[in-house]
N, C-alpha and C positions, 0 to 999 in steps of 0.2 A: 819705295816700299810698295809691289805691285799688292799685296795681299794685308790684312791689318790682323795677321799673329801676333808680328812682334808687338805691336804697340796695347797689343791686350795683354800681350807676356808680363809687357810693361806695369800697364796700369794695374796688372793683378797684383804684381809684385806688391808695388806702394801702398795699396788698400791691407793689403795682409800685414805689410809695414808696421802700418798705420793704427791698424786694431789689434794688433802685439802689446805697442807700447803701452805703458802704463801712462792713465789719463795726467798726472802730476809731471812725468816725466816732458808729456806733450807741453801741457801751459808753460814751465820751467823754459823749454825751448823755444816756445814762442815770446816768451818775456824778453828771452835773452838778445833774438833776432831782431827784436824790436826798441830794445837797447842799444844797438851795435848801429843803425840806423842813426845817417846823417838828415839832418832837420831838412825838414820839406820843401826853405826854399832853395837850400843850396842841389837837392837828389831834380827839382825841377829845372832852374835856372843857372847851374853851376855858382863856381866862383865872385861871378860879379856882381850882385846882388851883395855878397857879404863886403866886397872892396868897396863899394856905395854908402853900404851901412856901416863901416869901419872912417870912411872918410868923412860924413855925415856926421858922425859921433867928433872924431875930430875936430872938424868945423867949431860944432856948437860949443865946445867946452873951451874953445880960443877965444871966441869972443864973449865970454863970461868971466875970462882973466881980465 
């Protein structure tokens, strides 16, 4: 991008987007987004943190029988 048209084209776009929508419609969609959103430690650490905490859980509830 030798020149920054495009990326004002851009941002103009989104801003006009942005102040279009109706402010309900905005929270609604960021609720939603923020729903759909896997837990923080699996989005950081992936998968194995939950196979630790799944084998952990295991453990302890074996030797409680």
């Amino acid at each position: 991008m030798a020149n920054g048209t495009e990326w004002v084209k851009f941002m103009t776009e989104r801003v006009v987007d942005y102040i279009e929508t109706p402010r309900e419609q905005r929270k609604q969609t960021r609720l939603e987004a923020k729903a759909a959103r896997e837990p923080w430690l699996i989005r950081w650490f992936g998968l194995a943190p939950l196979g630790l905490k799944v084998w952990w859980h295991g453990r302890k509830n074996k030797t409680l029988e």
